[in-house]
C-alpha positions as CSV (number, residue, x, y, z in Angstrom):
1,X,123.0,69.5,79.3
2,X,121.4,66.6,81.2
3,X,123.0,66.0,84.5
4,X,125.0,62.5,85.4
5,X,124.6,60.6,88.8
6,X,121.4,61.4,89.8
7,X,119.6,58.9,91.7
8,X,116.5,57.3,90.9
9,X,114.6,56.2,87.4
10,X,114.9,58.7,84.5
11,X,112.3,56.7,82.2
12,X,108.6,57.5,83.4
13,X,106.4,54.4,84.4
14,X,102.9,55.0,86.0
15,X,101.5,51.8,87.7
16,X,97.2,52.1,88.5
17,X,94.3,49.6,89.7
18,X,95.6,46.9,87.3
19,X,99.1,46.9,88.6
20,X,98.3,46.1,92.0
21,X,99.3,42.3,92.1
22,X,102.8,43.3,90.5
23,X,103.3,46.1,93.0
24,X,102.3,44.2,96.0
25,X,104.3,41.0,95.0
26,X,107.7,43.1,94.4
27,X,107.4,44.8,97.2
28,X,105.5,42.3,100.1
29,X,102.6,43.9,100.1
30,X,100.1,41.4,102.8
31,X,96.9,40.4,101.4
32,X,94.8,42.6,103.6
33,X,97.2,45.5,102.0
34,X,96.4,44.8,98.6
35,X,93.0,43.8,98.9
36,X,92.1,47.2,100.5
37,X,93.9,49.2,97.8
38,X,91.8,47.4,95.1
39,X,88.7,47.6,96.7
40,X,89.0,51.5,97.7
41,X,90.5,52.1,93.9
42,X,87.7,51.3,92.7
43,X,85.9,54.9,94.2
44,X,89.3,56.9,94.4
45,X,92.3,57.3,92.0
46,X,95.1,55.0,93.0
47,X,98.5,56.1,90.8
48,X,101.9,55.7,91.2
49,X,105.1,55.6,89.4
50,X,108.8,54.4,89.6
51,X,110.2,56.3,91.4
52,X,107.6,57.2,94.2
53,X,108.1,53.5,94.6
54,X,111.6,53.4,94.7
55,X,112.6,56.5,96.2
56,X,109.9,57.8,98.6
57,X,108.5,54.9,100.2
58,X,110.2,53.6,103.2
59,X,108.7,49.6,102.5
60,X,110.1,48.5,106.0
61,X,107.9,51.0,107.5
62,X,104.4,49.8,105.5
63,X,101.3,50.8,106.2
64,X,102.8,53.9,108.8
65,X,105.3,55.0,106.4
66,X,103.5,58.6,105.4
67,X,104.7,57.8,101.6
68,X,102.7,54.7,101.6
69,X,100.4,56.4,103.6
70,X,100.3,59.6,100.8
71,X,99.9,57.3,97.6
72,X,97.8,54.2,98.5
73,X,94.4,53.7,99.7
74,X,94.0,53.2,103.4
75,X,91.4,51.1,105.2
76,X,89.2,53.6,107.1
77,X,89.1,56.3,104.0
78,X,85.6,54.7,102.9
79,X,82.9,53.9,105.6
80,X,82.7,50.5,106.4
81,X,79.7,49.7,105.3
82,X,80.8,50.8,101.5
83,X,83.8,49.1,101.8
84,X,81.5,45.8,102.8
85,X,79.2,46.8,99.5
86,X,82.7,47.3,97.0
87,X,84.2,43.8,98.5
88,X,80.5,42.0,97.7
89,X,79.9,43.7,94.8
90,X,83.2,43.0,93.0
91,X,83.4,39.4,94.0
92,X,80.9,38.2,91.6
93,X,81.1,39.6,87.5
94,X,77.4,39.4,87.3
95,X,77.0,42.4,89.8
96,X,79.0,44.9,88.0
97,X,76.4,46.8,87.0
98,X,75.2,47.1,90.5
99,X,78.7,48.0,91.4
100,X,79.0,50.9,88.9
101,X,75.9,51.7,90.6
102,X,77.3,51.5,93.8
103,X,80.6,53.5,93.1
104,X,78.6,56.5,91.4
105,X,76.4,56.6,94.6
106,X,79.8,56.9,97.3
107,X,81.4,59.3,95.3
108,X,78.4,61.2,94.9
109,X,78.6,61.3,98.6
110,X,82.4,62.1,99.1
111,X,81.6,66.3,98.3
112,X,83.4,65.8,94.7
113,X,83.0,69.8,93.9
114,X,83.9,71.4,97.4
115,X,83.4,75.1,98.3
116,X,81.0,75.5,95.7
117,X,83.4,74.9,92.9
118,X,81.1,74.3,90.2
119,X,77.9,76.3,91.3
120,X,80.1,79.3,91.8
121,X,83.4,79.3,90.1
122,X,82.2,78.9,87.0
123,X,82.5,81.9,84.7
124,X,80.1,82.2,81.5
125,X,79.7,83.7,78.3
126,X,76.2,84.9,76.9
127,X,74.9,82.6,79.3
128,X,77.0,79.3,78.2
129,X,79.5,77.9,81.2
130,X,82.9,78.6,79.5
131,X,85.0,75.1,80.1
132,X,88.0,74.4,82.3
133,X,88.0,77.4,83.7
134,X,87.3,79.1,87.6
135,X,87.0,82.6,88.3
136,X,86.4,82.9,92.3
137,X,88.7,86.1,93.3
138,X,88.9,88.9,91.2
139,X,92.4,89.0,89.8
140,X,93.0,85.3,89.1
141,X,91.3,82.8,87.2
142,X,91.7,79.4,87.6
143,X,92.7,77.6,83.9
144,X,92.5,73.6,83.6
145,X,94.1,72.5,80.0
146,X,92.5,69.8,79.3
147,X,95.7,67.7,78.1
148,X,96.6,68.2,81.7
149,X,93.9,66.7,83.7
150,X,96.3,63.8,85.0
151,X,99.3,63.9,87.7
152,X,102.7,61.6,87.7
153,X,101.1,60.2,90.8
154,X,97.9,60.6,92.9
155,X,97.8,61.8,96.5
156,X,95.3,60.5,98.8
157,X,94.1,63.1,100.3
158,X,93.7,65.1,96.8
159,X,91.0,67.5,96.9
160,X,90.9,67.7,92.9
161,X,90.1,63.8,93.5
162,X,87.3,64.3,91.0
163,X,89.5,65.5,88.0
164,X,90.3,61.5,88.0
165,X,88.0,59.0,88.1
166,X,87.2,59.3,84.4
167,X,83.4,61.1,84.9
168,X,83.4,64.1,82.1
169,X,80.5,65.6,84.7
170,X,83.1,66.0,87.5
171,X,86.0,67.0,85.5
172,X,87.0,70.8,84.9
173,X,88.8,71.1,81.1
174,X,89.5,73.3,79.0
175,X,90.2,72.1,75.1
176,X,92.5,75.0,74.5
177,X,92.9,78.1,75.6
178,X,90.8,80.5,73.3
179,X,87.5,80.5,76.3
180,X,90.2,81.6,78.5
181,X,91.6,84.4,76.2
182,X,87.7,85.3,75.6
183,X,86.9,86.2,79.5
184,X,90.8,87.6,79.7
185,X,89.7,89.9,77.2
186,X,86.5,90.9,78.6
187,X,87.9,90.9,82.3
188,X,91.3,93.0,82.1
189,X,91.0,93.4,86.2
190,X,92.5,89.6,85.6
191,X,96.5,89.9,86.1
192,X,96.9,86.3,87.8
193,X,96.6,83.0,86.0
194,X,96.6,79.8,87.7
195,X,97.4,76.5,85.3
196,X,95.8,74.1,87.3
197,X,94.9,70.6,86.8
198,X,95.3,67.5,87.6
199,X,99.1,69.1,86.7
200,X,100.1,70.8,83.6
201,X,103.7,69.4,84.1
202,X,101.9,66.2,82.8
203,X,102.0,67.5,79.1
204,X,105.2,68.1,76.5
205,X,106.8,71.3,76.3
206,X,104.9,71.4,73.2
207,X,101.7,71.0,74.1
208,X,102.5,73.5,77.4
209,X,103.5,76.2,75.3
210,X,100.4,75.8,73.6
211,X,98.5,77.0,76.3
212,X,101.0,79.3,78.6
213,X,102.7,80.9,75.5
214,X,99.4,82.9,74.2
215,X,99.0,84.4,77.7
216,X,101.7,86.5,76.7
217,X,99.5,88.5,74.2
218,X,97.4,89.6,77.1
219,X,98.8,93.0,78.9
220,X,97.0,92.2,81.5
221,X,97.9,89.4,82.5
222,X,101.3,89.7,84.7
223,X,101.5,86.6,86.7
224,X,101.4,82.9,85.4
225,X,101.6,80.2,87.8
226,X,101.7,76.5,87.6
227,X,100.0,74.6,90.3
228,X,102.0,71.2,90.2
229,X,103.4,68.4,92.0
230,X,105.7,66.8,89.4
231,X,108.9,68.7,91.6
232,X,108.1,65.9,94.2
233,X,106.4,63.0,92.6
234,X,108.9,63.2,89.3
235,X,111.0,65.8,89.7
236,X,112.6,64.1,86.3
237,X,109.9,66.3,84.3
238,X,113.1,69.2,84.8
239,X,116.0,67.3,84.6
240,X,116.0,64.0,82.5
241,X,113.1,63.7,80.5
242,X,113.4,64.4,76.7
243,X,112.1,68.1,76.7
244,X,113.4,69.1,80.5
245,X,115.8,71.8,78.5
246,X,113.0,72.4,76.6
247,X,110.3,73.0,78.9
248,X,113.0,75.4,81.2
249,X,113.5,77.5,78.0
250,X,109.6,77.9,78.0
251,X,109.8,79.2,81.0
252,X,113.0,81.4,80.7
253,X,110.7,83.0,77.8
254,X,107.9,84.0,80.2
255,X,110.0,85.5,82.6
256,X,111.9,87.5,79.4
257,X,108.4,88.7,78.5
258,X,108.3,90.5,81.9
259,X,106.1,88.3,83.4
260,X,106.2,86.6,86.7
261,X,106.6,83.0,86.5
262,X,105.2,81.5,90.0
263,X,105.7,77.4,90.0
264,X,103.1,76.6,93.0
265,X,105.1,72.9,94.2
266,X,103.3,70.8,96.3
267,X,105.5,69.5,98.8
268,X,104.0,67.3,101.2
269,X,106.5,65.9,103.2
270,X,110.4,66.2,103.6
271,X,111.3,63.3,102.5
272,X,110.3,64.8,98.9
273,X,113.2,66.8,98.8
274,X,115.8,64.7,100.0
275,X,116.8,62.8,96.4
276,X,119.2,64.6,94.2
277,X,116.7,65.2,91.5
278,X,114.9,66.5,93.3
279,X,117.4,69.3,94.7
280,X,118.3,69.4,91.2
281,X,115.0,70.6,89.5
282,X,114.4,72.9,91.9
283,X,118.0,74.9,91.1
284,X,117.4,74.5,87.3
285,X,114.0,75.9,87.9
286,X,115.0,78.4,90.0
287,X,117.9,79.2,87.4
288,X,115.0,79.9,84.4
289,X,114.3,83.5,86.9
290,X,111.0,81.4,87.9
291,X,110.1,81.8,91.6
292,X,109.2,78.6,93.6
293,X,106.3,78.8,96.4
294,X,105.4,75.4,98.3
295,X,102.4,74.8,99.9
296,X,100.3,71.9,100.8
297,X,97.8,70.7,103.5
298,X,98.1,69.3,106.7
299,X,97.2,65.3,107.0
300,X,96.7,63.0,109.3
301,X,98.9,60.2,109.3
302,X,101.3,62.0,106.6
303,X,102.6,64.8,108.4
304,X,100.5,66.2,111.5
305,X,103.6,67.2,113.7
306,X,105.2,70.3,114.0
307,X,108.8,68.6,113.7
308,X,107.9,67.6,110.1
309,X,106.7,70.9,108.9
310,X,109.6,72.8,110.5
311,X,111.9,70.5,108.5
312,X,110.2,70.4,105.5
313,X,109.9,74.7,105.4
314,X,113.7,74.8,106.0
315,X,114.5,72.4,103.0
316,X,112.3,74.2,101.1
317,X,114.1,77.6,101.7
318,X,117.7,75.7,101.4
319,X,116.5,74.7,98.4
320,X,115.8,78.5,97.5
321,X,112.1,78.2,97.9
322,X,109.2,80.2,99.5
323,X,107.4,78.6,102.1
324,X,103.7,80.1,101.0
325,X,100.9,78.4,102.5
326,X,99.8,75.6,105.3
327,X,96.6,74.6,104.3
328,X,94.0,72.5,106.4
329,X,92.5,69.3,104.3
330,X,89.4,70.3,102.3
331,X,85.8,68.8,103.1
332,X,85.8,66.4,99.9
333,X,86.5,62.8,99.7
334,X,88.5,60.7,102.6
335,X,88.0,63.8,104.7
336,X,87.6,62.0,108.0
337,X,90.3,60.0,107.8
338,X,92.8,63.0,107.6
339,X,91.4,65.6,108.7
340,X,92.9,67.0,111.7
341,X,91.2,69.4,114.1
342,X,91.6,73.1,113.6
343,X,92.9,73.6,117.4
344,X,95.8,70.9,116.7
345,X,96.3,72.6,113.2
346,X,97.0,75.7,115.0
347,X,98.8,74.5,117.8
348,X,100.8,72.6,115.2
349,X,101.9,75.6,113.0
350,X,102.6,78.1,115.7
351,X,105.3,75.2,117.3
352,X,106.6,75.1,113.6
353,X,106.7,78.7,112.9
354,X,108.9,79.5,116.1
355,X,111.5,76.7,115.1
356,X,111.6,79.1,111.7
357,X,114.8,81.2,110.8
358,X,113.3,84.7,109.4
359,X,113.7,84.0,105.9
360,X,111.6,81.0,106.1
361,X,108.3,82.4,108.1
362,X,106.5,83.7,104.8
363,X,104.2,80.7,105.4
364,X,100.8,81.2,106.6
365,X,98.3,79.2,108.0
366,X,96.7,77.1,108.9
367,X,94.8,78.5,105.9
368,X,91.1,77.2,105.1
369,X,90.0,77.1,101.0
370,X,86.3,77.4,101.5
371,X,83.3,78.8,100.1
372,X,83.5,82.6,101.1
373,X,87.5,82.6,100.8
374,X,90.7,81.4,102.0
375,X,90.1,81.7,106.1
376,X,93.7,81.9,108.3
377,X,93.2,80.8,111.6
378,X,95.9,83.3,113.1
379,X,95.9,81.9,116.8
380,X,93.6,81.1,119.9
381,X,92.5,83.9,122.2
382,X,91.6,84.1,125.8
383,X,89.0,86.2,126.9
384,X,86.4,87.2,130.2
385,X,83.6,85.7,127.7
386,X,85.9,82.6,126.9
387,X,88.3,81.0,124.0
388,X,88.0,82.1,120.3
389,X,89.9,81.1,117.5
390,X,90.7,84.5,115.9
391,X,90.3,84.5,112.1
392,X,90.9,86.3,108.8
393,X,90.5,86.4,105.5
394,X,93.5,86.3,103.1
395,X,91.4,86.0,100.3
396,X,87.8,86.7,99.6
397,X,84.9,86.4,96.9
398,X,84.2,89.8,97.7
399,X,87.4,91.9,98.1
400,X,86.4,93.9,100.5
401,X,86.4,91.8,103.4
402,X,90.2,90.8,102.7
403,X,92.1,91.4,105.3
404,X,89.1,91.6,107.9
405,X,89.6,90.0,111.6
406,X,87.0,88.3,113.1
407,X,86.6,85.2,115.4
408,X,84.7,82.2,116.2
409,X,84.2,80.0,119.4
410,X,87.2,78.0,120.3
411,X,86.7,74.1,119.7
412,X,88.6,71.2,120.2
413,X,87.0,68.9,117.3
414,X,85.8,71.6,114.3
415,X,88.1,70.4,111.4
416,X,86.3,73.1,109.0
417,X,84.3,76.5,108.6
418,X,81.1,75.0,109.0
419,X,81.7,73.4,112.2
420,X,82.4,76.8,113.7
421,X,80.3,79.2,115.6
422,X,80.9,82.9,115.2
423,X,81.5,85.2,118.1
424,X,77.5,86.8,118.5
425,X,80.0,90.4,118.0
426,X,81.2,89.6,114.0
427,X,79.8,92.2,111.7
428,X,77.0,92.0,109.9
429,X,78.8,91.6,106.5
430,X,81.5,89.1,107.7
431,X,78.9,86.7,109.2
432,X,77.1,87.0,106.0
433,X,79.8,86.4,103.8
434,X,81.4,84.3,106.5
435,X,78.5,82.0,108.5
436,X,76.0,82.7,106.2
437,X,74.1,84.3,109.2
438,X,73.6,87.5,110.4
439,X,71.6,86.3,114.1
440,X,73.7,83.8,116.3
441,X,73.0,81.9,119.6
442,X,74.1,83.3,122.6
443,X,77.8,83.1,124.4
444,X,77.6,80.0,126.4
445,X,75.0,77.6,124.3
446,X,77.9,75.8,123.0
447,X,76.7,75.0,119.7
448,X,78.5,72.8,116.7
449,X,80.7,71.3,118.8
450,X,81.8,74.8,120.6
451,X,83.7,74.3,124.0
452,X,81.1,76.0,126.7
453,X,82.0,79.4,127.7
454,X,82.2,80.7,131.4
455,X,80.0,82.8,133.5
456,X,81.4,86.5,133.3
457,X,83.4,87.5,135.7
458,X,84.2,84.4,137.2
459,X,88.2,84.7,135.8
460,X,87.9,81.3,134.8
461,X,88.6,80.4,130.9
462,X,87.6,77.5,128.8
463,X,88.5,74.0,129.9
């Protein structure tokens, strides 16, 4: 059942911090290349594997190439003056206890637990934190099996960076999946499950069924989705390894039960869909009755042009995927060194969006992940009183502000929620829920970074 002539490695090999010399001398890594990546592993997770390295990285093109640029640790992603305190620290053994020191305090400082992750996600029972587990919208919870708290490789940019550096305090996981039958069981307004991680397409078949395959006991639970990037980073996981039958059987079992089967694949660049595996585990997916969304963020240096995204949402939907969501990079870890400003993010999308056959423009964004909800920014609109980004929430803490316009003054640097101001008009409840405020500044102060707004009446608009 295993296909022939596909290219690439079909035996898994993960290469970390300690592989660095080997990786750097096969492939010419310069000194000031490989230096950096040690020195930055030491804060954030550096991974890789075979065949990110030998299919997905252009090495001609190195440090630009947005592979490279996706998987290894760039100079500029710490401040630096940390990176001056990692480089002293390290060089002498008899300061390693200052340099755990030092690493604890920068990633302390890097927002590990954005959007209030573990001060509000976190469900409990009888007043004990149930583990590995987020409830933050009312019909899905969020499920982290603990035997999945790894990935084939490690982006950058990840948001989840936390889940990695080997700190129980920062990690979400669950030992198995009776705390998440528990709140199922006392929460049947619960029909969505996320399997989340890290990525749950890190474990066997056997130990996956071990967590999806009791979900199927619970009525109310009609949607299971898998939140994974093996599909790009070792799209083998479907179509080689040793259980790739097995694990697609799993899945045709779910989808028997009369269950949806949503894998979430996170596709961050088109070049992650160009390998014949990788065409190939998408189909043999897709041939299980699972559906296939893609989503992923938009990154600076990676892909923050509207020619990449247009090609990468028509492979995906060639490939017989869903283009689901463009989401803008979250507040936690390297975030000034990718994030890109919500203006270009817009700008970028809507230039995307029109190169888009029909099929392909269920994508939505540029889509923030924040505290009160998932925020769209749905365009830029003119106006007697000035610019304002108009806004919306696709998904909410409380559900009934879903849906609900509302807009904020137009900036050219805001790269995040907080950096907006509201329009003074926003309902009470939205600002609340939105801003945190109920009482704003007036038009025209040009406050957080706001462009200044125009006299009325003067037909002029923002500059």
């Amino acid at each position: 059942m295993t296909p022939t002539g596909l290219r690439g490695p079909t035996r898994f090999r993960a290469f970390g911090p300690r592989h660095i010399d080997t990786i750097a001398d096969r492939h010419g890594l310069p000194d000031a290349v490989r230096e950096t990546v040690r020195r930055i592993s030491l804060v954030l997770p550096f991974r890789v594997n075979s065949y990110v390295l030998e299919q997905l990285i252009d090495w001609d093109r190195i440090p630009d190439d947005p592979m490279f640029q996706l998987t290894f640790p760039q100079p500029g992603m710490l401040t630096e003056e940390d990176e001056r305190r990692l480089a002293k620290l390290s060089a002498d053994p008899a300061d390693r206890p200052l340099l755990r020191e030092a690493v604890g305090e920068i990633r302390a400082g890097l927002n590990p637990h954005p959007s209030g992750q573990r001060e509000l996600n976190v469900p409990s029972r009888d007043g004990t934190e149930l583990p590995g587990l987020q409830h933050k919208y009312r019909e899905t919870v969020l499920y982290f099996p603990g035997q999945g708290q790894t990935c084939h490789a490690y982006c950058t940019y990840c948001f989840r960076w936390a889940q990695f550096v080997g700190d129980a305090d920062l990690r979400f996981a669950a030992p198995d999946p009776a705390g998440l039958l528990d709140h199922l069981a006392a929460h049947p307004e619960v029909h969505d499950v996320l399997v989340t991680g890290g990525d749950p397409m890190v474990m066997t078949t056997e130990r996956l069924r071990s967590h999806l395959e009791p979900l199927l006991e619970v009525e109310s639970v009609r949607t299971i989705r898998i939140g994974t990037k093996s599909v790009a980073y070792w799209p083998q996981r479907f179509v080689s390894d040793q259980d790739a039958d097995d694990v697609l059987r799993l899945f045709e079992r779910i989808v028997a039960s009369g269950r949806q089967l949503a894998v979430m694949a996170h596709y961050s660049h088109p070049r992650e869909l160009e390998t014949d595996v990788a065409r190939r585990a998408l189909a043999r997916i897709r041939a299980t009755g699972a559906v296939v969304y893609c989503q992923a963020p938009l990154i600076a240096h990676v892909n923050d042009d509207a020619r990449t995204w247009g090609e990468l949402w028509r492979a995906q939907l060639a490939a017989g995927a869903v283009p689901y969501y463009l989401f803008v990079e979250r507040d936690t870890g390297p975030h000034d060194y990718f994030k890109v400003p919500l203006a270009k993010a817009a700008d970028i999308f809507r230039a995307a969006y029109r190169t888009l056959p029909g099929l392909a423009r269920t994508v939505r964004g540029p889509v923030m992940s924040a505290t009160p909800g998932k925020v769209a920014v749905d365009g830029v609109e003119e106006s007697p009183r000035g610019r304002f980004f108009q806004l919306r929430l696709l998904q909410a803490r409380d559900p009934s502000l879903v849906g609900r316009p509302f807009r904020a003054r137009y900036s050219t640097t805001a790269a995040w929620l907080d950096e907006l101001d509201p329009d003074p008009d926003t309902p009470a409840d939205l600002a609340a829920a939105v801003f945190g405020q109920t009482t704003f500044p007036e038009a025209g102060t040009g406050a957080r970074g706001a462009e200044p707004t125009s006299g009325p009446g003067d037909g002029s608009t923002l500059r």
